[in-house]
C-alpha positions as CSV (number, residue, x, y, z in Angstrom):
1,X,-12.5,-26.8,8.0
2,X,-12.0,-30.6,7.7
3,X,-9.8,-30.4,11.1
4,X,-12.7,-28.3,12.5
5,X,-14.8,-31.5,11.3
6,X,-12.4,-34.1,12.4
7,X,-12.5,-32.0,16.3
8,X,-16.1,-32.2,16.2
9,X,-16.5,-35.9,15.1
10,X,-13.5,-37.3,17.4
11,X,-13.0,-36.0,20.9
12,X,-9.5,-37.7,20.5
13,X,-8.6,-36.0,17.3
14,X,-5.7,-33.8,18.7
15,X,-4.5,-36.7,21.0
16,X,-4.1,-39.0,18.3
17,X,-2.0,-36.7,15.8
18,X,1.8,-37.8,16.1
19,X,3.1,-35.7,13.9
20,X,4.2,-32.7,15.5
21,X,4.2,-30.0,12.6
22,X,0.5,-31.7,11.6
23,X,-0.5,-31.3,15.7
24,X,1.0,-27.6,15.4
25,X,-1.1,-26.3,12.5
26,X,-4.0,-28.5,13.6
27,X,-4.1,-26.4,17.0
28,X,-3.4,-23.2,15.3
29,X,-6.5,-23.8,13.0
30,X,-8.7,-24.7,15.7
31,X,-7.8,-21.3,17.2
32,X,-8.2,-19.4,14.5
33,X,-11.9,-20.9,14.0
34,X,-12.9,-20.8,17.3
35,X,-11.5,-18.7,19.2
36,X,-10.4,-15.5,16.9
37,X,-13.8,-15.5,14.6
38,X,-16.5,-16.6,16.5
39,X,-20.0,-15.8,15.2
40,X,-22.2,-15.3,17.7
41,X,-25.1,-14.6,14.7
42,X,-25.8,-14.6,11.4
43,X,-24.2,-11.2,10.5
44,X,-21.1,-12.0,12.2
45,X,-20.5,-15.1,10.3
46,X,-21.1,-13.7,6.6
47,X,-18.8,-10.7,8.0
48,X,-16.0,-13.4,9.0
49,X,-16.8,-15.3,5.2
50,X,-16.2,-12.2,3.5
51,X,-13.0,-11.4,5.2
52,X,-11.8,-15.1,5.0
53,X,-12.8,-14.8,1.1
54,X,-10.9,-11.4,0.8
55,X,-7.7,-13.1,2.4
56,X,-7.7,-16.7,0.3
57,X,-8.9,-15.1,-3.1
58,X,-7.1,-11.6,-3.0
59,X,-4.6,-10.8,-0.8
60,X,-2.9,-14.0,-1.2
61,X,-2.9,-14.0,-4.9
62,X,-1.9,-10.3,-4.7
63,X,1.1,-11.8,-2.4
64,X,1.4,-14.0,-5.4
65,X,1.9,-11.9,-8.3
66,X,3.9,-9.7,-6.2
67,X,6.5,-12.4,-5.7
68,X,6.3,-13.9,-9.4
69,X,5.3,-10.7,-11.6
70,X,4.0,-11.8,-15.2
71,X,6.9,-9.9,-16.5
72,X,9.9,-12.2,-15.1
73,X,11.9,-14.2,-16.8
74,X,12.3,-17.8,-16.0
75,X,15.5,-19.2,-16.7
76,X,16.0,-22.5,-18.6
């Protein structure tokens, strides 16, 4: 959202990135908010919230504690 922000305020924002990783994901973010889940009304953007929501709060943290169970052991 704050590169969405920093688009909107600067019309120079992607031109005056120099890192090329940071230009990379700044681009792909951009995509994703405006051209994969546009919302055209209201509906469509609580839709896209909730499915945002569902991926940052659930299915990453799923990923999560599929990856690092609570039962491993962590060696010292």
């Amino acid at each position: 959202m704050q590169t969405l922000a920093a688009y909107r305020d600067d019309p120079n924002y992607l031109v005056s990135i120099t890192d090329a990783n940071l230009l990379n994901e700044s681009v792909r973010q951009l995509h994703a908010l405006l051209v994969e889940a546009p919302c055209a009304s209201f509906d469509d953007c609580i839709r896209w919230g909730a499915l945002l929501f569902r991926k940052n709060y659930y299915e990453e943290i799923l990923q999560l504690v599929h990856q690092f169970p609570v039962t491993r052991k962590v060696g010292v």
